[in-house]
N, C-alpha and C positions, 0 to 999 in steps of 0.2 A: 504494500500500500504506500503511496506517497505521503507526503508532510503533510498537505491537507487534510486529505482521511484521517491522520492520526491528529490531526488538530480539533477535525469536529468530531471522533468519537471519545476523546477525553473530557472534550464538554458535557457529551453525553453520559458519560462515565462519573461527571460530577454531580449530573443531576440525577443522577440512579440513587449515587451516593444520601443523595438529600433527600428527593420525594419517592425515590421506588415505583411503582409502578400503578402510583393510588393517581394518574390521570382518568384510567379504564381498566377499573381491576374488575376481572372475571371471579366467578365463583364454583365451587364445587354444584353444588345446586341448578345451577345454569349450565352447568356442562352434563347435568346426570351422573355425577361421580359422587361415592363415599371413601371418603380416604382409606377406613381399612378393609374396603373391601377390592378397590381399582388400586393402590399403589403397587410397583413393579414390585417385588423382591429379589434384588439384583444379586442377591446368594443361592435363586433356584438353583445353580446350575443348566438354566438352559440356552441356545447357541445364543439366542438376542442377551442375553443378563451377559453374558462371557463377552461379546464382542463389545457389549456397552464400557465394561470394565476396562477391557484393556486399550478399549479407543481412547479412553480418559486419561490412559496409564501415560499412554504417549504424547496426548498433548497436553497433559499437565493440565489440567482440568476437574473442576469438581464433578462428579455428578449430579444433576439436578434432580428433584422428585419427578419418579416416571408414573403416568399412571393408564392404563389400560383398560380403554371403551371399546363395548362391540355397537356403539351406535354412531363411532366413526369411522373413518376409513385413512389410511395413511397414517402421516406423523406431525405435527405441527407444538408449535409454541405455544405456550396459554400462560395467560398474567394472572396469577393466582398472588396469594397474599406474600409467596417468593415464584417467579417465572420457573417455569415446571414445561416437560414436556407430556402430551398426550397422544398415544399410540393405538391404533384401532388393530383389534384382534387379527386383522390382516399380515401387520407386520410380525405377527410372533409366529409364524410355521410359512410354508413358501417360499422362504427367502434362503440366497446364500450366505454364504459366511461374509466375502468377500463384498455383496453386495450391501450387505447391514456395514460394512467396514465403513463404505464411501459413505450411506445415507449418515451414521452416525456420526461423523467427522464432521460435514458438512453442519449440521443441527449441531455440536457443541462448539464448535464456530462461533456462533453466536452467543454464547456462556462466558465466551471468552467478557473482560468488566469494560474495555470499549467499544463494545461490539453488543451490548446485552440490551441496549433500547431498539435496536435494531430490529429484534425478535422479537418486542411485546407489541413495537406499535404499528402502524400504519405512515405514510406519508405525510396523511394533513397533521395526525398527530404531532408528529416531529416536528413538523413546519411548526406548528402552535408551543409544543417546548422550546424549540430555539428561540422566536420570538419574545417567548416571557424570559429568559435567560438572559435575552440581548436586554428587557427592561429593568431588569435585576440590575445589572451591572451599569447601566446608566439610566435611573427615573426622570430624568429631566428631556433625555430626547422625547415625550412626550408618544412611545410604540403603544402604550396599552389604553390609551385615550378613546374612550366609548368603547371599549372591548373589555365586557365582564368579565367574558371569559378566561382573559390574560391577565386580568386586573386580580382576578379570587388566585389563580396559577401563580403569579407572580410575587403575591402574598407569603402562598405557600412554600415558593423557595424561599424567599427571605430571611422566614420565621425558622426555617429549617438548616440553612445551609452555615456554615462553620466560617469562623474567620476565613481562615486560612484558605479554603476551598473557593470562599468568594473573589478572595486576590487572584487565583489559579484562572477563575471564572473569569475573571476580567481582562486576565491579563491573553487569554486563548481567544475570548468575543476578540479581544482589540486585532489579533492579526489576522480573522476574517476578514474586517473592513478597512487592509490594508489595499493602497491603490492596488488593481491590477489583481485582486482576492474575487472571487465569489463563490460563493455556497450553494452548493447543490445536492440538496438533499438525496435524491432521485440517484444522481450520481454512486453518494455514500452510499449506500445501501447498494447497488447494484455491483460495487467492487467489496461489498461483505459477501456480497453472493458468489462473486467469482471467487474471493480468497476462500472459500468454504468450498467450491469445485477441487480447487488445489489442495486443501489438507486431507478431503474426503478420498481422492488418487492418491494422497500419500499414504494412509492408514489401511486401505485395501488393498494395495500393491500390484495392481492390475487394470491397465488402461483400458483394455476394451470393456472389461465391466463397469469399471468408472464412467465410460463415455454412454454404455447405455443406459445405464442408473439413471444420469443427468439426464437423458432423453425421457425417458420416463415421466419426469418433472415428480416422483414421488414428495419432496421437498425444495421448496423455493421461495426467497424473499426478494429475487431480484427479477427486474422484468427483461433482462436482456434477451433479442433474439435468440430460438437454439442453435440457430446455424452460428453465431457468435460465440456463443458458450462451448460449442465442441472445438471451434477454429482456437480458439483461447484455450483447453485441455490441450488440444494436440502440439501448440507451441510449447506448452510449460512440460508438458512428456520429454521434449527433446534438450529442455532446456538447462544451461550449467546449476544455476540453483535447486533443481529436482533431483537432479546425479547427485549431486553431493549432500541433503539430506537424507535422499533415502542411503547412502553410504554411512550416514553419520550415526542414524537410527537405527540402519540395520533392519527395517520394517518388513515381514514378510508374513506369511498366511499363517505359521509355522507358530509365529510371536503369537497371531491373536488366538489363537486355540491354545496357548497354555492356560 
């Protein structure tokens, strides 16, 4: 990822830090889940719980609460009172080894702590935390003026966010709206998606299954073309940075079935 990216997802990283994910927090309730009866137990022993674990192993990642519905399908992100993944009965039998490698890589991608507003919000969302962030950090440009909505937001970070974090805040907004800066949400987020193409090849150790996972569209927060997104695999396959992780890692099928 370039400077940018890692400039606006540390903003975003600050304001996880302060307000979590209380913009649109979901619920157990509203998704039809009981926690003891839908969370994973990722000591079953079985191939999803094994491949979750040691995807984690490798990119240094926490696990997040997993929990499994049969009245979804696929696998996606859910803002729960801590961002949580949910898994439809689908992904737990049918699947490769290899294949759960790449989806799961891809999905803890986003866990990662600048990367983590990524997977709970939506676009306008984001548009609307930046915004209130940019008010935080200077109330005099006058951004949340007739807008409640950023007005009660803005509030919220305020009341919440720490000395120290708000100088960070300030000090990150300022070199957005450096001449010759602009911010592109849309962008962010669609080079989260591709950097999650790349760690999801690396964890699975197998390009053509990587390449048609991603076809599949089983998971995705970015809207990039497919023919873009495989053209972008196929360069990073050949590329000097991929040889020498996967050398460094030593990543193979072998690793995630221990």
């Amino acid at each position: 990822m370039n400077q940018d990216d890692l400039t606006i997802g540390r903003i975003f990283q600050i304001l996880f830090q302060t307000i979590g994910g209380s913009l649109r927090r979901q619920t157990m309730k509203e998704l039809g889940l009981k926690k003891k009866e839908s969370e994973l137990d990722l000591d079953d022993g079985s191939l999803f719980s094994n491949v979750v674990n040691r995807t984690s192993q490798i990119m240094n990642v926490s696990v997040p609460p997993i929990f499994v519905s049969e009245r979804h399908l696929g696998i996606q992100i859910i803002n729960l009172e801590e961002p949580s993944v949910l898994v439809g009965t689908d992904m737990l039998s049918g699947r490769s080894e290899k294949e759960l490698a790449f989806v799961m890589g891809k999905v803890l991608t986003l866990f990662l702590p600048v990367h983590v507003m990524a997977g709970i919000y939506g676009r306008t969302d984001l548009k609307t935390l930046f915004l209130a962030s940019l008010h935080v950090a200077n109330p005099s440009a006058g951004l949340a003026d007739g807008n409640e909505e950023l007005q009660v937001l803005g509030e919220e970070i305020a009341e919440n966010i720490t000395p120290e974090n708000l100088a960070s805040l300030q000090e990150l907004l300022a070199k957005t709206q450096e001449p010759g800066n602009q911010v592109n949400l849309s962008t962010w987020v669609n080079n989260i998606d591709l950097t999650g193409n790349r760690v999801g090849m690396l964890v699975c150790a197998d390009f053509s299954v990587a390449l048609n996972t991603l076809q599949s569209r089983i998971f995705s927060v970015g809207k990039v073309a497919g023919k873009d997104t495989a053209r972008e695999l196929v360069l990073y396959n050949v590329s000097g940075p991929y040889m020498s992780l996967r050398r460094k890692l030593g990543v193979t099928l072998e690793d995630l079935s221990e």
